[in-house]
Phi, psi and omega in degrees: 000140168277154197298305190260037188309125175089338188278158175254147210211125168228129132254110159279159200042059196239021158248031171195161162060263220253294198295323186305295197308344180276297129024283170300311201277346158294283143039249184308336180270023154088023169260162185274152170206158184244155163201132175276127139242172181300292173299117169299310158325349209234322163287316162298305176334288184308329217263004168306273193316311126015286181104216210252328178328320211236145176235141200247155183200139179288112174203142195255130157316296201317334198256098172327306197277336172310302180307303163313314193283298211278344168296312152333278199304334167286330163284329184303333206263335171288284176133315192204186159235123186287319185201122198242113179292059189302072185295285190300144155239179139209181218211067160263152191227157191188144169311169197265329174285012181238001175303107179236161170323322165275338182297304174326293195309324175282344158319287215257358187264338132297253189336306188264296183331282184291010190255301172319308183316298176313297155354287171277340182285322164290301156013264196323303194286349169273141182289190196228095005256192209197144176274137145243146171249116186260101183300052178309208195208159157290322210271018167264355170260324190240116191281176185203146196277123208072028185241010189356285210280309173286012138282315164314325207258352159253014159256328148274354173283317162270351142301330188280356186242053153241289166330291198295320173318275172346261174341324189240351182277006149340322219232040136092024177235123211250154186236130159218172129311107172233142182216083166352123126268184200311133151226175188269101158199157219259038125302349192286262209332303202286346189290300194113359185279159207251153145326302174321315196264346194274311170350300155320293192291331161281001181272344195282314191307114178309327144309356144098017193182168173258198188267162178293182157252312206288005151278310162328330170282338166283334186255031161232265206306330159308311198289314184327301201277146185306350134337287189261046165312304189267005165270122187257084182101009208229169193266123153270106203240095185250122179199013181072030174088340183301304205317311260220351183224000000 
């Protein structure tokens, strides 16, 4: 038997990296998952690889009513949601003197807007009881030079799984928080980091290297699985040790 046998599963920004791998192991652990990306290509590709198990579906966070329709087909199609991965992000980085009006905008309005959106939108379709996971950062703890606006926007992803806790666990929906350290996936590239700097940043890790994504996929089953039943509200800070050492 599998750790999710039976759970209905969404991840957004679930046709690469962090979500995709999570995505396959979720899978092998017997749950049906749905996964959003942006990219139409990149959304066939994944629901190719997936299979049949799996529903792969094109949806922009930013956008409600886009972020809604594909959340509706995913219930329809689930019947409810056991456990909603709030995944996508992005992650550019710039100097505060290189900071503009759109940079800002496109931050939080992917990290917080659209992760809140998901959230309430999703609300109606989650089951009693129901995982929600929220894709926080080490770097809403550990600063990095040019990484201003994206450390504000997963220190606010982890103020929302506290809050969003308070709030929901009435009615059998527990909110926790995973918070990445670098990992190897092609948000690094989309970042802007160079071999040289990721090179660098990995020299920082105490663990001598960066994460797997498929590790990353393991501390999302855990928060998924009736494991972590009684974590409520909390952070799962996976990073070789950078936060913490």
């Amino acid at each position: 038997m599998g750790r999710l046998d039976g759970k209905r599963v969404l991840i957004t920004g679930g046709t690469t990296g962090i979500g995709f791998a999570t995505a396959e192991l979720f899978l092998r652990e017997g749950a049906r998952v749905a996964v959003t990306g942006q990219n139409a290509e990149r959304v066939a590709a994944a629901g190719e690889a997936l299979g049949d198990r799996a529903l792969a579906l094109q949806a922009d966070v930013t956008r409600a009513e886009d972020l809604g329709a594909a959340i509706a087909r995913v219930a329809g199609a689930f019947g409810a949601i056991d456990v909603l991965f709030a995944n996508a992000g992005i992650a550019p980085f710039a100097p505060i003197d290189q900071v503009t009006d759109d940079h800002i905008s496109a931050i939080l309005d992917t990290n917080v807007r659209g992760l809140i959106n998901t959230v309430r939108l999703a609300l109606p379709h989650l089951a009693n009881p129901a995982s929600v996971i929220l894709t926080s950062s080490t770097a809403a703890d550990k600063a990095a030079a040019g990484g201003s606006v994206y450390a504000a926007s997963k220190a606010a992803v982890r103020s929302l799984a506290r809050s969003l806790s308070a709030e929901l666990v009435g009615r059998g929906v527990r909110v926790n928080a995973l918070s990445p350290g670098l990992t190897e996936t092609p948000i690094l590239a989309k970042a802007g980091l160079n071999d040289a700097m990721i090179a660098h940043f990995a020299g920082t890790i105490p663990a001598g290297r960066l994460a797997e994504a498929e590790e990353m996929a393991e501390a999302a089953l855990y928060l998924a699985s009736d494991a972590s039943r009684y974590m409520v509200g909390g952070n799962l800070l996976v990073d070789g040790g950078n936060g913490t050492l």
